[in-house]
C-alpha positions in Angstrom: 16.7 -2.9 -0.7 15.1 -4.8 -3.7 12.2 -3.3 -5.5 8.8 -3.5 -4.3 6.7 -6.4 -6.0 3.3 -5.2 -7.1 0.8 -7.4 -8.9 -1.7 -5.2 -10.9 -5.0 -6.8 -11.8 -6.6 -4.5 -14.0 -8.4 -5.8 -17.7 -8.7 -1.8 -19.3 -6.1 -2.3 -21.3 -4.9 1.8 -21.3 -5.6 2.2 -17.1 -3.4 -0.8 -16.8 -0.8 0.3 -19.0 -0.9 3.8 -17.7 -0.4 2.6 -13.9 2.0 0.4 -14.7 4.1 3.5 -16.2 3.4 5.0 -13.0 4.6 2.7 -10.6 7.6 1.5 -12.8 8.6 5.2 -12.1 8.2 5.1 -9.1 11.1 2.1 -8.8 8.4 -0.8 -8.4 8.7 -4.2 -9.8 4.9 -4.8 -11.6 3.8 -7.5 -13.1 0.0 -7.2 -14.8 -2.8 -8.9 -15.7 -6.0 -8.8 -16.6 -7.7 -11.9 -16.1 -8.4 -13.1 -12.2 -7.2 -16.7 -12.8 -4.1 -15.9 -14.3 -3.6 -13.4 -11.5 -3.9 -16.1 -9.0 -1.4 -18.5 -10.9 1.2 -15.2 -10.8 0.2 -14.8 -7.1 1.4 -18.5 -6.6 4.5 -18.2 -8.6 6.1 -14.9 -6.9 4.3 -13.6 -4.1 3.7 -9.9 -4.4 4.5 -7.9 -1.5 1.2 -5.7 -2.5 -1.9 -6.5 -4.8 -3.7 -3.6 -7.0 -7.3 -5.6 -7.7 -10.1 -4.2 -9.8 -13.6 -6.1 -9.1 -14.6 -6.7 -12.7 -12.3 -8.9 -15.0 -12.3 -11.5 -16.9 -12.2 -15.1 -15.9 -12.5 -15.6 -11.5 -14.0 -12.2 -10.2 -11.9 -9.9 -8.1 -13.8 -10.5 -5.0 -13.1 -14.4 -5.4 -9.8 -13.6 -6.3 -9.7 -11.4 -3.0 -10.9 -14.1 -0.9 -8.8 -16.9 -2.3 -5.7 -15.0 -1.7 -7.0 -14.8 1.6 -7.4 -18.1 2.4 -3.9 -19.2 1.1 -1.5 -19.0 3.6 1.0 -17.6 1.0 -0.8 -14.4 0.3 -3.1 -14.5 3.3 -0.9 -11.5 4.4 -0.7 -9.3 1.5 -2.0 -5.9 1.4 -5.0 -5.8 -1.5 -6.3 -2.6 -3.0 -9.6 -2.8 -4.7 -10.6 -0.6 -7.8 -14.0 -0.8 -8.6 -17.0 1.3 -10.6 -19.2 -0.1 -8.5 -20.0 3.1 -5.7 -23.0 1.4 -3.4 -21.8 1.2 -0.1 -22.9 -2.6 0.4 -20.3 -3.9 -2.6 -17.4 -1.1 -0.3 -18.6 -3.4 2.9 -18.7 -6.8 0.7 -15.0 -5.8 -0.6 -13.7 -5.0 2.8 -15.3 -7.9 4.9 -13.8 -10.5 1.9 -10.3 -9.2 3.1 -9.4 -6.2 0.6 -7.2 -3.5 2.7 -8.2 -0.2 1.1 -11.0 0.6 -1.9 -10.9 3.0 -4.7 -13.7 3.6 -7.1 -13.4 4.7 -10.0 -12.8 7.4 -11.8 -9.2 8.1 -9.6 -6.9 9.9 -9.6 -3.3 7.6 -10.1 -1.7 9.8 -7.9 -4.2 9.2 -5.0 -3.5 5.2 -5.5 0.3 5.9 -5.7 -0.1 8.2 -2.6 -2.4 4.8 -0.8 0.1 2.2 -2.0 2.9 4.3 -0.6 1.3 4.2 2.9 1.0 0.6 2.7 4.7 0.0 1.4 6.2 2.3 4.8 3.9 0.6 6.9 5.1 -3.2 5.9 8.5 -2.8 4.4 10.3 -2.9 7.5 8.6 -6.4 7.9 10.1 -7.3 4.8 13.4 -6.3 5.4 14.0 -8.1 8.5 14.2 -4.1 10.1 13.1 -3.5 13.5 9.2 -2.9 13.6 7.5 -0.6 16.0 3.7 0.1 17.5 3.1 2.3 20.0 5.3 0.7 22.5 6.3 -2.5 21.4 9.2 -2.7 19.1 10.0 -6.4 18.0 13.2 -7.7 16.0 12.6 -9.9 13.9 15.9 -10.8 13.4 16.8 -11.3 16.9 13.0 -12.7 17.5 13.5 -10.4 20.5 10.4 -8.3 21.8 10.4 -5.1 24.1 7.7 -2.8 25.5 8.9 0.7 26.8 12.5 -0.5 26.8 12.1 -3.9 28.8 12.6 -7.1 27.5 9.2 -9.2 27.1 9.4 -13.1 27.1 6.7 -14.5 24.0 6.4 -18.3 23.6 6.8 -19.2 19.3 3.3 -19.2 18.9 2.8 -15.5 20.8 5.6 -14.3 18.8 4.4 -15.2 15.5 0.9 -13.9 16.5 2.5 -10.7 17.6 4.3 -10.0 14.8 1.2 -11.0 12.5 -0.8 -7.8 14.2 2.3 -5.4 14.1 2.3 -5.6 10.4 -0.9 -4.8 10.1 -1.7 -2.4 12.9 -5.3 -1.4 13.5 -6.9 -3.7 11.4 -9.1 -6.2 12.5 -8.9 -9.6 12.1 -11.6 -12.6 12.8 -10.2 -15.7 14.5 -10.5 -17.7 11.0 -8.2 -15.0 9.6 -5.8 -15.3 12.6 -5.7 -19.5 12.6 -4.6 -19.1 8.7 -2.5 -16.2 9.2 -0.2 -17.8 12.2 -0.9 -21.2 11.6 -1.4 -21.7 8.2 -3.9 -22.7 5.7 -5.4 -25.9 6.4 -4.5 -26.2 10.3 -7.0 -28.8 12.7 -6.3 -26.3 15.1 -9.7 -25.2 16.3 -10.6 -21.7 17.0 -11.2 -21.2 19.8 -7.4 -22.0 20.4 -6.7 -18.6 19.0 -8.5 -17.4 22.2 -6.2 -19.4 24.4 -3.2 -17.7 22.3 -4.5 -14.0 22.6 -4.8 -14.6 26.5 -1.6 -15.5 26.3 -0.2 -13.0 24.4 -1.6 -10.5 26.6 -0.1 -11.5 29.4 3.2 -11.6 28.2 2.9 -8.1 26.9 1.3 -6.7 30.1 3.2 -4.3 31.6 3.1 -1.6 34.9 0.9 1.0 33.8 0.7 0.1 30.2 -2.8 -0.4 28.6 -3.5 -4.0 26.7 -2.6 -2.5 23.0 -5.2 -5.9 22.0 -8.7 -4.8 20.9 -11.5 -6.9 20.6 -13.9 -6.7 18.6 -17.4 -8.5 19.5 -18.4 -10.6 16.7 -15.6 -9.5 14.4 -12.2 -10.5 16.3 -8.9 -8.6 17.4 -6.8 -6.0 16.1 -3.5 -4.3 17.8 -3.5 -0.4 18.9 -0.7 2.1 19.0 -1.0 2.9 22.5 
């Protein structure tokens, strides 16, 4: 399997040096930065398979940087750690709702962030390597584009599919209909959202089962997220 692509945006000049040696180590393939612009151009070149963002550097801010990765259906899907000095629980909220997966503040400890990147790499890796993923009791190849729910086969339209396998990587987390349209149908679309409705009906039906519960969540005012169930 190749190596891990991690994009560190970091502008103190020894923290970024030091994590670098640390995830180098740890067999990853990083390439830093310390100015948000330039971090977007490297996002564009080679998407990273995770992004290490720290709010304050030079040039575009993290948090714009955060929620123009976001909104580019290149990186729309790519986990982003924030590391920030900044401790009031509004800018935590602020760096969550603009699409960041996980928040450290600093000081750290670089073995905590290894330890947090690490849980993000097992959860999406087998996404990346075309290996069978698995929540709860859907398992879905992506491979084969084949779908199963307690051992039976489940028939998904393209569109479910793709929607499916959007929330399996991500398990858990939450996502608004906005986030969904870019996400499974790309940056740009006319689509309108409430057609991401119609699709999550849709989806649910198809992966409705005999005494199964509906593994979709929603969310009131936020969106939907997939359970383990």
């Amino acid at each position: 399997m190749s190596a891990a692509k991690l994009l560190l945006v970091e502008d103190d000049p020894a923290l970024s040096e030091l994590l670098e040696y640390r995830f180098q180590n740890e067999g990853y393939a990083v390439r830093c930065t310390g100015d948000g612009d330039e971090a977007l151009v490297l996002a564009a070149e080679e998407t990273p398979d995770l992004i290490i963002l720290d709010w304050m550097i030079e040039g575009t801010s993290g948090i714009e940087v955060c929620r123009r990765l976001r909104r580019d259906k290149d990186t729309a899907h790519v986990p982003i750690i924030m590391l920030t000095a900044r401790e009031a629980e509004d800018d935590r909220i602020r760096g969550l709702e603009t699409g960041a997966d996980d928040y450290l503040t600093k000081p750290f400890s670089p073995r905590e962030l290894l330890a947090r990147v690490a849980a993000v790499m097992r959860r999406i890796r087998p996404v990346l390597a075309g290996e069978t993923v698995e929540v709860g009791d859907l398992k879905l190849d992506p491979v084969a584009h084949k779908v199963q729910r307690r051992g039976q086969a489940l028939q998904l339209g393209p569109t479910e599919y793709r929607l499916l396998k959007f929330f399996m990587e991500s398990p858990g987390r939450v996502f608004s209909r906005g986030q969904l349209l870019d996400g499974v149908w790309g940056n740009g679309s006319d689509i309108e959202l409430r057609t991401v409705d119609v699709h999550i009906r849709r989806l649910r039906k198809a992966i409705t089962i005999d005494s199964a519960r509906d593994p979709i969540r929603t969310v009131r005012s936020a969106g939907y997220a997939l359970e383990p169930v």
